[in-house]
C-alpha positions as CSV (number, residue, x, y, z in Angstrom):
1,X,98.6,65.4,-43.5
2,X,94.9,66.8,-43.6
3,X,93.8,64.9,-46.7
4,X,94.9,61.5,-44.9
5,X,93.1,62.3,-42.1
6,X,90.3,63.4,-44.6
7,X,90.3,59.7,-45.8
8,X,90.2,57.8,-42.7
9,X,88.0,60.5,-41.1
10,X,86.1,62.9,-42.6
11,X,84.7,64.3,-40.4
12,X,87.8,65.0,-38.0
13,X,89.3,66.8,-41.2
14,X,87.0,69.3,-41.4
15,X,86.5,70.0,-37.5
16,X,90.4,70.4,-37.8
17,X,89.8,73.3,-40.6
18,X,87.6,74.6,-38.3
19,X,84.2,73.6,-40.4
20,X,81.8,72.5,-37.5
21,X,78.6,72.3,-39.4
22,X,79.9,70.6,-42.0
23,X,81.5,68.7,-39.9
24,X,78.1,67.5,-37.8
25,X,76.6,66.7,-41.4
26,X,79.5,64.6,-42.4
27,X,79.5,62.7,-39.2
28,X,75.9,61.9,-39.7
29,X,76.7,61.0,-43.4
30,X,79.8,59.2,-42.2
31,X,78.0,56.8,-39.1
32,X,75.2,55.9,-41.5
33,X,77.1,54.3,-44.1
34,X,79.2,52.9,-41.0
35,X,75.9,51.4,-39.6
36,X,74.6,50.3,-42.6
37,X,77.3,48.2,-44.0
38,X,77.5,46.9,-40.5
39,X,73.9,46.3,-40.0
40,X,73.8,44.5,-43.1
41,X,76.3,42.9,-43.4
42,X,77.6,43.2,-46.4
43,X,74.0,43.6,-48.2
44,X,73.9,46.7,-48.0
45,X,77.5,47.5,-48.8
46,X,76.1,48.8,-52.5
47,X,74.7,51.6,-50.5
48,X,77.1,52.1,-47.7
49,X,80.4,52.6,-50.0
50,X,79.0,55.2,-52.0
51,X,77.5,57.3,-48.8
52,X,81.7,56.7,-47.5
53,X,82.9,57.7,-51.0
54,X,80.6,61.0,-50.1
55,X,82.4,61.7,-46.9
56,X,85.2,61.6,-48.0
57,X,85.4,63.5,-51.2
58,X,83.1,66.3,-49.4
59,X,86.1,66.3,-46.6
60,X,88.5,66.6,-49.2
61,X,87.1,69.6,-51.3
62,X,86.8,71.4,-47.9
63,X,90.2,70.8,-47.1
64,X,91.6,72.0,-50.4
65,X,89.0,74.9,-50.4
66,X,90.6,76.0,-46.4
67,X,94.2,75.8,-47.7
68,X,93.5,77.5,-51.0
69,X,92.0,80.4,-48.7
70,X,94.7,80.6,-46.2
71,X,97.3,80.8,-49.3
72,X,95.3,83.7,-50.7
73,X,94.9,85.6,-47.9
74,X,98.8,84.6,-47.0
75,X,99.5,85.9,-50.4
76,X,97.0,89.6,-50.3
77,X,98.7,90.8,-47.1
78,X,102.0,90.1,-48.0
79,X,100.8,92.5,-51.5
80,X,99.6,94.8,-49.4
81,X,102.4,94.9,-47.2
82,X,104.8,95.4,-50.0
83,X,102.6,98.1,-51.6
84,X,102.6,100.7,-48.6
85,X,105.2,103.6,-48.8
């Protein structure tokens, strides 16, 4: 569910995964390719699709990276747990 969220909105993804910064510079990255394929008018779309391309493939890594990390720690306590007498 993330990682569709992660492609319409970036940078909602990663405040939901609980990356603010990131989330800040994403929103910046995100609005400017936003306001420059709108203030352009389609002129400036070479620019503006790859800045959205950016946005979204950063929101994706950091959504795979925050479910990778919950998994791994899911999966050391449970090995811990299971090791003690």
């Amino acid at each position: 569910m993330l990682y569709l969220v992660a492609l319409v909105l970036p940078p909602l993804a990663l405040l939901l995964v609980g990356a603010w910064f990131q989330a800040i510079l994403n929103l910046v990255l995100f609005l400017l390719s936003i306001i420059i394929f709108v203030g352009t008018l389609t002129l400036g779309s070479g620019l503006s699709f790859p800045l959205w391309i950016i946005a979204i493939a950063w929101a994706i890594v950091v959504v795979y990276r925050a479910k990778d990390e919950a998994r791994t720690r899911r999966i050391v306590t449970e090995t811990l747990r299971n090791n003690q007498p």
